[in-house]
VOMITI-864415 format. One record per residue (C-alpha): z, x negated, y. Coordinates in nm, 2 decimals, always signed. Last residue first. Layout:
<atom w="Z" u="X" v="Y"/>
...
END
This chain:
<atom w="+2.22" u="+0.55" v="-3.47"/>
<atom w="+1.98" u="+0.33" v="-3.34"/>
<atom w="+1.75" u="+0.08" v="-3.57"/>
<atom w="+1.74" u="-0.29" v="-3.60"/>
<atom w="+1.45" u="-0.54" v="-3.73"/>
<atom w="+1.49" u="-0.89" v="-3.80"/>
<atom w="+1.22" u="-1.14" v="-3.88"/>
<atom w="+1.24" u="-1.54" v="-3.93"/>
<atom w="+0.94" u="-1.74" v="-3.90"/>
<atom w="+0.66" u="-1.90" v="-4.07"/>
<atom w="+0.39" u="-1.70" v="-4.21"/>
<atom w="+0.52" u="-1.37" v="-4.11"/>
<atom w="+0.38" u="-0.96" v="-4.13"/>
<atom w="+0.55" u="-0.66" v="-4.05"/>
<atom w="+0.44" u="-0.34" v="-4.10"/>
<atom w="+0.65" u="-0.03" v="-3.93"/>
<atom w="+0.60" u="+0.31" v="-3.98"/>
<atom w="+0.70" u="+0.64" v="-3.81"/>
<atom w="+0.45" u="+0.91" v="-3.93"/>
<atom w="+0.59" u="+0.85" v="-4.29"/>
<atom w="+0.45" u="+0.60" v="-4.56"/>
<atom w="+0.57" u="+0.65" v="-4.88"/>
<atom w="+0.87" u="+0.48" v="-5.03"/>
<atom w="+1.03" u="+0.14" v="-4.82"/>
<atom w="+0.91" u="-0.21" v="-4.85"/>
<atom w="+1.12" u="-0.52" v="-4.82"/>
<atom w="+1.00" u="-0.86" v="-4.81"/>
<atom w="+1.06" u="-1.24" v="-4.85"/>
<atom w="+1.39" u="-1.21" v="-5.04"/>
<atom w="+1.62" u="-1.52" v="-5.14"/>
<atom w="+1.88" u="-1.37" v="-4.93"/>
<atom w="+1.82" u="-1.04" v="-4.74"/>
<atom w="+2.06" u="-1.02" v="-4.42"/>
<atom w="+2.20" u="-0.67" v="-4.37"/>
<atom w="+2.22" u="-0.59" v="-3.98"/>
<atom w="+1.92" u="-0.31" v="-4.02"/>
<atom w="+1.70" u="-0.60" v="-4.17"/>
<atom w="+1.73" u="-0.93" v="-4.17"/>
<atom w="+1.48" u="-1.11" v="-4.29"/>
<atom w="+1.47" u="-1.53" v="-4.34"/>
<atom w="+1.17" u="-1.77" v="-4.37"/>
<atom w="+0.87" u="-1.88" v="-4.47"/>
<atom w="+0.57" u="-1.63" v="-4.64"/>
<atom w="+0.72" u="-1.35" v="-4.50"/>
<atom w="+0.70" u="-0.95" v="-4.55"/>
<atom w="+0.81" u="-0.64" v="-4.41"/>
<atom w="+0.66" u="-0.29" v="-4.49"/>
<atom w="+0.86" u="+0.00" v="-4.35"/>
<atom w="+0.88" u="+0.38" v="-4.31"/>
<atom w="+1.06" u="+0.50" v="-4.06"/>
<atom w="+1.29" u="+0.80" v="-3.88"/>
<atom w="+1.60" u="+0.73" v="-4.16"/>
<atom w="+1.62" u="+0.44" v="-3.98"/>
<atom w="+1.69" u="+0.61" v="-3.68"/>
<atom w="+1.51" u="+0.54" v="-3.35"/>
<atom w="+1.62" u="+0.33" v="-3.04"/>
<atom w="+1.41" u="+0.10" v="-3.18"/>
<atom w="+1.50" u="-0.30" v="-3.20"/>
<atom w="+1.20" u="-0.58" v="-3.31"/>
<atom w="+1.27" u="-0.95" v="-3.36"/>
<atom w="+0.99" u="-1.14" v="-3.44"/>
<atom w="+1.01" u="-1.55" v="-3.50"/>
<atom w="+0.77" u="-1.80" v="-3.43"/>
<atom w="+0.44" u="-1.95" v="-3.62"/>
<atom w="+0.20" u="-1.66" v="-3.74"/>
<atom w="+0.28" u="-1.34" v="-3.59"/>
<atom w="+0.23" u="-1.02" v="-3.70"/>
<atom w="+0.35" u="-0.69" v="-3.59"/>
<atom w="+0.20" u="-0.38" v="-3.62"/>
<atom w="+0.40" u="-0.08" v="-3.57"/>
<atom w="+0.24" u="+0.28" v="-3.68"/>
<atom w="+0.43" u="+0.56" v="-3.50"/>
<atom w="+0.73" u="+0.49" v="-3.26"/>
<atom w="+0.96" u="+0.22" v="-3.03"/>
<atom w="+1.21" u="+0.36" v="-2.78"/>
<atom w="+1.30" u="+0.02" v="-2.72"/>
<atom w="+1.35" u="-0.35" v="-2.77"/>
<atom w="+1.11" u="-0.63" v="-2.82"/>
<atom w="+1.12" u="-0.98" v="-2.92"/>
<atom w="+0.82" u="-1.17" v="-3.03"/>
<atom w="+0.85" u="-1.57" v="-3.03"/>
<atom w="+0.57" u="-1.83" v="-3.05"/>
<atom w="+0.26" u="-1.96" v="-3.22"/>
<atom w="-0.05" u="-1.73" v="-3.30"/>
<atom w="+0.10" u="-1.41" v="-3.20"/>
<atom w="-0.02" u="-1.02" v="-3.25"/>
<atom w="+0.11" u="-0.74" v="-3.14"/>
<atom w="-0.01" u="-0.33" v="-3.24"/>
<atom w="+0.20" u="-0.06" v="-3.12"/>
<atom w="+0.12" u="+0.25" v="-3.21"/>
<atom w="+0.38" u="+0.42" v="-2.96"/>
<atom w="+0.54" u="+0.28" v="-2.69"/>
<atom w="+0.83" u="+0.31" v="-2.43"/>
<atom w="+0.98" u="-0.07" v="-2.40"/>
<atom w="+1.33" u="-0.07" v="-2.24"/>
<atom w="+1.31" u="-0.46" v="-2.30"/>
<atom w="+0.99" u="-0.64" v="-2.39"/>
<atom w="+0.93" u="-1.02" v="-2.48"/>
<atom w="+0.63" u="-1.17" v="-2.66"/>
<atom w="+0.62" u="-1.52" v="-2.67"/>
<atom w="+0.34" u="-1.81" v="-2.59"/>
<atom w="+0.05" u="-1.99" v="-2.76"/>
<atom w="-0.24" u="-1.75" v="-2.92"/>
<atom w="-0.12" u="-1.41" v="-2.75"/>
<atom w="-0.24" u="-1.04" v="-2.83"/>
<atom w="-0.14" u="-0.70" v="-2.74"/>
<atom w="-0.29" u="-0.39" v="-2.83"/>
<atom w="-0.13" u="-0.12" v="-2.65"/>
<atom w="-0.12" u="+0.24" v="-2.88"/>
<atom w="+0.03" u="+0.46" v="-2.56"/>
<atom w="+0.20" u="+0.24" v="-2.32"/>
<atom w="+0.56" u="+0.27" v="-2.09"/>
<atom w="+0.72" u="-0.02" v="-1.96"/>
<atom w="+1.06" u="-0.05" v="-1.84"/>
<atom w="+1.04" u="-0.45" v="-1.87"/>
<atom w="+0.77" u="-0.63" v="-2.01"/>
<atom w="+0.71" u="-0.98" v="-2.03"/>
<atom w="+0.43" u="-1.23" v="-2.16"/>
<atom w="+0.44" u="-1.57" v="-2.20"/>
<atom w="+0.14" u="-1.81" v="-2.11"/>
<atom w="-0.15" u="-1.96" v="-2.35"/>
<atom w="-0.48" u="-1.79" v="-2.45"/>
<atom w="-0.36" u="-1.45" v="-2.36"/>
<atom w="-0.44" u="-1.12" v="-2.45"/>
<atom w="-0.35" u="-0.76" v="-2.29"/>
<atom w="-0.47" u="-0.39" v="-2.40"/>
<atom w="-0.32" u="-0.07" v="-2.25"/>
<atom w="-0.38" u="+0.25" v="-2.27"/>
<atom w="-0.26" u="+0.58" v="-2.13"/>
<atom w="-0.07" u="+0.33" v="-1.89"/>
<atom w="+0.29" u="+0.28" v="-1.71"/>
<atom w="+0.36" u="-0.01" v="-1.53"/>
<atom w="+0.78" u="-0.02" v="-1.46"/>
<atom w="+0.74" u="-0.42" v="-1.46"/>
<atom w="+0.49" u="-0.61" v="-1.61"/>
<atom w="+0.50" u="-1.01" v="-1.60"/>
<atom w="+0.22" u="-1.21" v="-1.72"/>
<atom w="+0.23" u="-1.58" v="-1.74"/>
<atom w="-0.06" u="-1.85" v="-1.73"/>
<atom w="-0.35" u="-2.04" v="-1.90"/>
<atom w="-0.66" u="-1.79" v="-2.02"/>
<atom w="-0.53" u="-1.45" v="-1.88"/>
<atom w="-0.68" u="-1.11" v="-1.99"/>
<atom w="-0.55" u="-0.77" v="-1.87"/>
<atom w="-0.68" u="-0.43" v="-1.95"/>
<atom w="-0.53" u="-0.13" v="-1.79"/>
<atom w="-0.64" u="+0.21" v="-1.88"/>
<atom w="-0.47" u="+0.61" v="-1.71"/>
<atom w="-0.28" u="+0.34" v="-1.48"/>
<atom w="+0.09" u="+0.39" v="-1.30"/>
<atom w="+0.20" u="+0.06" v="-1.16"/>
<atom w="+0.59" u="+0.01" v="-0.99"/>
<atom w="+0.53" u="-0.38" v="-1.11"/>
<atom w="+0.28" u="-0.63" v="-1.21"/>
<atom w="+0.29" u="-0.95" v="-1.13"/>
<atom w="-0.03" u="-1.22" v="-1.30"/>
<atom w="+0.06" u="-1.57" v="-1.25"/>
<atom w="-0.22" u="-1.86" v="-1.29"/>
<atom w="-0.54" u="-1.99" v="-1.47"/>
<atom w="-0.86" u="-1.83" v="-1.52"/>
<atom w="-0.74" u="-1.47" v="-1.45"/>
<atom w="-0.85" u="-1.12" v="-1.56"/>
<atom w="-0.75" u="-0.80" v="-1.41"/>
<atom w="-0.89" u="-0.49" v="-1.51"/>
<atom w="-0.77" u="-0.13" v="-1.41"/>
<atom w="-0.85" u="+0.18" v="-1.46"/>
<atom w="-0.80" u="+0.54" v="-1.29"/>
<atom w="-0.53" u="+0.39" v="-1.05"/>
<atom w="-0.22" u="+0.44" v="-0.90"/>
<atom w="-0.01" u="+0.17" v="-0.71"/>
<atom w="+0.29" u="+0.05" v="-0.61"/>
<atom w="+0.27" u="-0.33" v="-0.68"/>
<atom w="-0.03" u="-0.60" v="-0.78"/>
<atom w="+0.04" u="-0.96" v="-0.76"/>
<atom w="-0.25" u="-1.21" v="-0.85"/>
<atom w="-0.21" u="-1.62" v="-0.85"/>
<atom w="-0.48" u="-1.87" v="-0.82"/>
<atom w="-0.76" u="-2.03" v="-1.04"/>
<atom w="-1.00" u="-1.81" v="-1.14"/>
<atom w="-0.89" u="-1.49" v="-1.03"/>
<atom w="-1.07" u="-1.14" v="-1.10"/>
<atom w="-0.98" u="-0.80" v="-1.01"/>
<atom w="-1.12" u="-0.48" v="-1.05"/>
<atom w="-0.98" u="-0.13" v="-0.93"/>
<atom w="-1.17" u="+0.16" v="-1.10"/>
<atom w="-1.15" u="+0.49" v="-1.00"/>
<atom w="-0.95" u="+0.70" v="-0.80"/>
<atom w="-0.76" u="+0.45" v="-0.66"/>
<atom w="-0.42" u="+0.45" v="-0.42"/>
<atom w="-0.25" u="+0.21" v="-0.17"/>
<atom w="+0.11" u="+0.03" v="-0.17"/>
<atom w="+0.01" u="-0.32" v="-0.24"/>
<atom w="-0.25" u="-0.58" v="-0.35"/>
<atom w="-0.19" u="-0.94" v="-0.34"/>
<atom w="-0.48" u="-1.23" v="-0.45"/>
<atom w="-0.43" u="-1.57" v="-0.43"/>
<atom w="-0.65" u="-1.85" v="-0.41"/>
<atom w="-0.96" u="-2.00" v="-0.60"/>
<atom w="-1.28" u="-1.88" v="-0.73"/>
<atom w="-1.21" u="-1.52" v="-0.60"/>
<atom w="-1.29" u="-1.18" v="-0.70"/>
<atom w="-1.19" u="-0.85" v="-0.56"/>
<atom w="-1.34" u="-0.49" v="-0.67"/>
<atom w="-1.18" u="-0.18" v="-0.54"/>
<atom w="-1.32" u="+0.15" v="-0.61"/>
<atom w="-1.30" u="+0.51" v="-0.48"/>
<atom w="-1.00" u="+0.46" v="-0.22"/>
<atom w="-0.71" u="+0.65" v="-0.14"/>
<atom w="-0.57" u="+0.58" v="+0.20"/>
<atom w="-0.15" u="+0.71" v="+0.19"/>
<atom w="-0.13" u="+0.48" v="+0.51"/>
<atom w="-0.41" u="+0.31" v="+0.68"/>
<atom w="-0.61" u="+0.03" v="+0.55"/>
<atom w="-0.63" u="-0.33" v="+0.63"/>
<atom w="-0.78" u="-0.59" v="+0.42"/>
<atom w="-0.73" u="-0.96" v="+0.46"/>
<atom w="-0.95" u="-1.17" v="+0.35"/>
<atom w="-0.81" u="-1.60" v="+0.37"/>
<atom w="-0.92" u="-1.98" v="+0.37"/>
<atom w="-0.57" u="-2.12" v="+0.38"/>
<atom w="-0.48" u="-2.33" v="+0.69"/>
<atom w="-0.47" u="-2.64" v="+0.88"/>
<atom w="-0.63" u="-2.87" v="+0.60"/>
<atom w="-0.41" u="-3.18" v="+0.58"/>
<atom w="-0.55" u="-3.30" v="+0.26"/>
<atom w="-0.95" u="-3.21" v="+0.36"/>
<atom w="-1.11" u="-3.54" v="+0.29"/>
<atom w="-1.36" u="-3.38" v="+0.03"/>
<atom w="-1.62" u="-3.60" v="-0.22"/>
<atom w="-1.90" u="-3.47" v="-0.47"/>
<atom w="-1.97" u="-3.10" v="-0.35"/>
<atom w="-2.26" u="-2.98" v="-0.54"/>
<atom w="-2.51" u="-2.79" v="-0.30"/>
<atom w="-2.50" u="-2.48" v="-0.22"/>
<atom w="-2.31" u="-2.49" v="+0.11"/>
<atom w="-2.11" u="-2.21" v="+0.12"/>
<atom w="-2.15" u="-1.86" v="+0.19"/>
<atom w="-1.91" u="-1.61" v="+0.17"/>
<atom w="-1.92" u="-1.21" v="+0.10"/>
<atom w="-1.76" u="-0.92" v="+0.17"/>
<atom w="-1.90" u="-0.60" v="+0.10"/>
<atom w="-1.75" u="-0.24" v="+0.24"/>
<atom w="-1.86" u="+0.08" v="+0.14"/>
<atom w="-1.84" u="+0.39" v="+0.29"/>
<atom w="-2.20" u="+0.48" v="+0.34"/>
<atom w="-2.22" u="+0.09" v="+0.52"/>
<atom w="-1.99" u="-0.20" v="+0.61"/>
<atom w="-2.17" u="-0.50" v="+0.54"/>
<atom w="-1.99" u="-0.87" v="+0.58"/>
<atom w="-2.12" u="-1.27" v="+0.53"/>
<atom w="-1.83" u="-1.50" v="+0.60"/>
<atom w="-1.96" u="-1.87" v="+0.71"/>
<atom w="-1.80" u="-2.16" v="+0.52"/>
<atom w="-1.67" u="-2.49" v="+0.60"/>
<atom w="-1.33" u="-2.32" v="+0.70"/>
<atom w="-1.27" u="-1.96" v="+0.64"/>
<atom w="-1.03" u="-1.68" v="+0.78"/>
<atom w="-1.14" u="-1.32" v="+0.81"/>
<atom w="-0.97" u="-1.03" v="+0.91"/>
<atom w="-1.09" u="-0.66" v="+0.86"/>
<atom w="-0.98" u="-0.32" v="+0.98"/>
<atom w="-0.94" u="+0.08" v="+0.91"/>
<atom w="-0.67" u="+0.18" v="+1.14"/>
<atom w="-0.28" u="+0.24" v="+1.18"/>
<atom w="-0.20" u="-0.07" v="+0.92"/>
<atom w="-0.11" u="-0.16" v="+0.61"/>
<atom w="-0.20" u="-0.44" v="+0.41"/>
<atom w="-0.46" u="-0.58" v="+0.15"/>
<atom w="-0.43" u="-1.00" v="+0.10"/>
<atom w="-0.71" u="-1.15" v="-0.08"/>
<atom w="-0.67" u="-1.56" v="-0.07"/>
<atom w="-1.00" u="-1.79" v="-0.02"/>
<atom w="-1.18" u="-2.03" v="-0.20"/>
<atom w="-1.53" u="-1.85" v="-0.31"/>
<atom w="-1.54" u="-1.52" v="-0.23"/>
<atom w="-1.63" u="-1.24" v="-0.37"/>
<atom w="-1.48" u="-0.87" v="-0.24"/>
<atom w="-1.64" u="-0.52" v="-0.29"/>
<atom w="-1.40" u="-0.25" v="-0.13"/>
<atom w="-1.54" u="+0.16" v="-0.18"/>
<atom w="-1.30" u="+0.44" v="+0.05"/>
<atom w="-1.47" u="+0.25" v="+0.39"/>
<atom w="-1.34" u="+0.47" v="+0.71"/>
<atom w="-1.50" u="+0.30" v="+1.01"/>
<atom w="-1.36" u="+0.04" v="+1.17"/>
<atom w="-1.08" u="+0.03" v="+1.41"/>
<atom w="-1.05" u="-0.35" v="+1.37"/>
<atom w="-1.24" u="-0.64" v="+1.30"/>
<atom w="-1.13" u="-1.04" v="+1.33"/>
<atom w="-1.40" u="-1.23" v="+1.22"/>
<atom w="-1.34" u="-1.59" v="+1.21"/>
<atom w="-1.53" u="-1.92" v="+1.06"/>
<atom w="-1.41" u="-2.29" v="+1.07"/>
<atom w="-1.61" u="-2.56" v="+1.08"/>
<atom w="-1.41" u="-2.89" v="+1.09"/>
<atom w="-1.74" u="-3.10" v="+0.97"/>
<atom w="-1.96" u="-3.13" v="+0.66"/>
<atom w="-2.16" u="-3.40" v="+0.56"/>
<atom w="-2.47" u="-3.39" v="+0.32"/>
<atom w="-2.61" u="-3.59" v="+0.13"/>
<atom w="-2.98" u="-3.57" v="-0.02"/>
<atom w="-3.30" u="-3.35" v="-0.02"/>
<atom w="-3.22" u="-3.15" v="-0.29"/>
<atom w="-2.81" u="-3.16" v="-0.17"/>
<atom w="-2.53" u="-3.37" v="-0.26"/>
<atom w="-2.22" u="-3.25" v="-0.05"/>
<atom w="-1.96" u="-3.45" v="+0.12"/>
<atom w="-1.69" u="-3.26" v="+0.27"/>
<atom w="-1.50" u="-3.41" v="+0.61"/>
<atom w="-1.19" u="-3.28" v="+0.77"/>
<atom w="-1.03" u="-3.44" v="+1.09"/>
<atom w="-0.67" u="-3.26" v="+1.15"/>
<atom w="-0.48" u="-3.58" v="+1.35"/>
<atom w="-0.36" u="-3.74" v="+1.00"/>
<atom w="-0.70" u="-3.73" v="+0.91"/>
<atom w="-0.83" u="-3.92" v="+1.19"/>
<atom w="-0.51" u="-4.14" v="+1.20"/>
<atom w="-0.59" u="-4.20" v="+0.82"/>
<atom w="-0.95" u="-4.29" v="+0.83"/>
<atom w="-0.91" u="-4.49" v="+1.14"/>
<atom w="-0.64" u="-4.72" v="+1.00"/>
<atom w="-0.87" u="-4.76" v="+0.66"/>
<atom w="-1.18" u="-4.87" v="+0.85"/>
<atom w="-0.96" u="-5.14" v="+1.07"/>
<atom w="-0.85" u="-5.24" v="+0.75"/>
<atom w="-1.18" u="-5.27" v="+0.62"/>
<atom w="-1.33" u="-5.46" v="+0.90"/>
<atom w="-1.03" u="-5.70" v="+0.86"/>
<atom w="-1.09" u="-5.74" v="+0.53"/>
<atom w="-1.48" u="-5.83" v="+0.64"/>
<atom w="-1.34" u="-6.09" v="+0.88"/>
<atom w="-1.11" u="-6.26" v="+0.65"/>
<atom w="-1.40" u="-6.26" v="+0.45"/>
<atom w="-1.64" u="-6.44" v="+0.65"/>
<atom w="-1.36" u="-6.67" v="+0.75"/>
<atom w="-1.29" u="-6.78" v="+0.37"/>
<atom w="-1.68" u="-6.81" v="+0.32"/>
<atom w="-1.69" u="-7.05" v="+0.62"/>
<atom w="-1.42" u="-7.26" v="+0.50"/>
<atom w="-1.60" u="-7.32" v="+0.17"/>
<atom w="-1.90" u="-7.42" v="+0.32"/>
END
């Protein structure tokens, strides 16, 4: 009896290694399989992929975009175009009164298992539009990829959300513009907004030569970076991450930090507001000091102020409050502030 029962499961580990050696040529040799559970059960996906390839299309001056898994790429081009890229998926696309809508549909059930490691390509939209187009709106969401915008114009608003990917956005003008991301990179550079709002749960922001009437920015956790920037009274909040600015045009600043470092250097005016509970603040103006009123104070830690380091002093308060002021508040860190000549 025993001697059967060892054969019987020779033979099923056999089985199973057979099994395993198909499963990894197949994959090895492009197969893709999804499992989804459905309503009325399990289904299995195959190697579908999905392409539209459009071009000379009519002018479109308002861009809605939501897709699932897929990167958002705008580029140049002679004519008005669109290119699709999708697998498991079927793309879904109006163009109509000068819009265009982009769409994907998935399979809507829950997707429980995926043997997709050697998936041939990224799902992808790419958007062509013709030199020196300015469009009405832009609106381009994804659960998952990355989205690039570049070199092209906006009247109104330009919208973009990111779940889980990376977003770069360079040379552009626009009335407003929102860009919140679940978790990933946000690029900024060469940007000139009348409002720009940018939220990021888990992930860095750098802005470079963005210029904006107004400006408001908080992050759950990620740095944030700012290099020839010019805002009026930004509001700029982080809970876990520093603060750094260089060249840094503002005026009515107001920063916030739960836990990390705040350095910023510039051509710095009005009412400054600067707190930051767990990290040190350093803060340089190109301004005089004879240009500012000030309010510093610390529960733990050391202040140096205008080169002069205060011992055994938590704060230092100027006379009345002049146009130029800055308030500066610490639980735990060291502050220094420095003026220009």
């Amino acid at each position: 009896m025993k001697s059967k029962m060892k054969t019987v499961w020779k033979i099923i580990g056999l089985i199973v290694l057979v099994g395993i050696v198909l499963t990894i040529t197949g994959l090895l040799l492009g197969a893709s399989r999804t499992l989804y559970l459905e309503r009325t059960g399990v289904y299995i996906s195959g190697n579908e992929v999905s392409i539209v390839e459009e071009s000379d299309l009519e002018a479109f001056r308002d861009i809605n975009i939501d897709v699932s898994f897929s990167d958002i790429e705008f580029l140049r081009s002679d004519t008005f175009g669109i290119e699709l890229y999708g697998e498991n998926l079927e793309w879904e696309w109006v163009l109509g009164d000068g819009g265009l809508l982009i769409t994907d549909n998935r399979r809507p059930g829950i997707q429980i298992l995926q043997f997709d490691f050697f998936q041939k390509q990224q799902n992808y939209v790419k958007i062509y539009l013709p030199e020196n187009t300015v469009l009405h709106s832009v609106s381009a969401k994804t659960g998952s990829g990355n989205i690039r915008l570049d070199s092209f114009n906006v009247s109104g608003l330009t919208q973009i959300s990111n779940s889980f990917g990376n977003v770069d956005i360079e040379n552009m003008v626009t009335g407003a513009m929102h860009i919140e991301l679940g978790s990933g990179r946000f690029t900024g550079s060469n940007l000139d907004v009348f409002y720009l709002m940018y939220n990021n749960r888990f992930g860095s922001g750098h802005f470079q030569n963005v210029r904006a009437n107004g400006f408001t920015a908080d992050t759950s956790s990620g740095d944030m970076q700012f290099t020839n920037c010019t805002f009026a009274s930004p509001v700029i909040v982080n809970n876990f991450g520093k603060i750094s600015a260089t060249e840094f045009t503002v005026s009515n600043p107001n920063i916030r930090v739960n836990s990390g470092n705040i350095n910023i250097a510039g051509d710095i005016s009005g009412k400054v507001l600067i707190h930051n509970e767990f990290g040190d603040i350093k803060l340089t103006t190109s301004k005089a000091r004879s240009d500012f009123s000030y309010d510093v104070s610390l529960k733990f830690g050391r202040i140096t102020f205008d080169g002069e380091r205060l011992r055994d002093q938590t704060s230092i308060i100027s006379g009345s409050i002049q146009e130029n002021h800055i308030k500066i508040t610490s639980s735990s860190g060291d502050v220094e502030v420095n003026f220009g000549s």
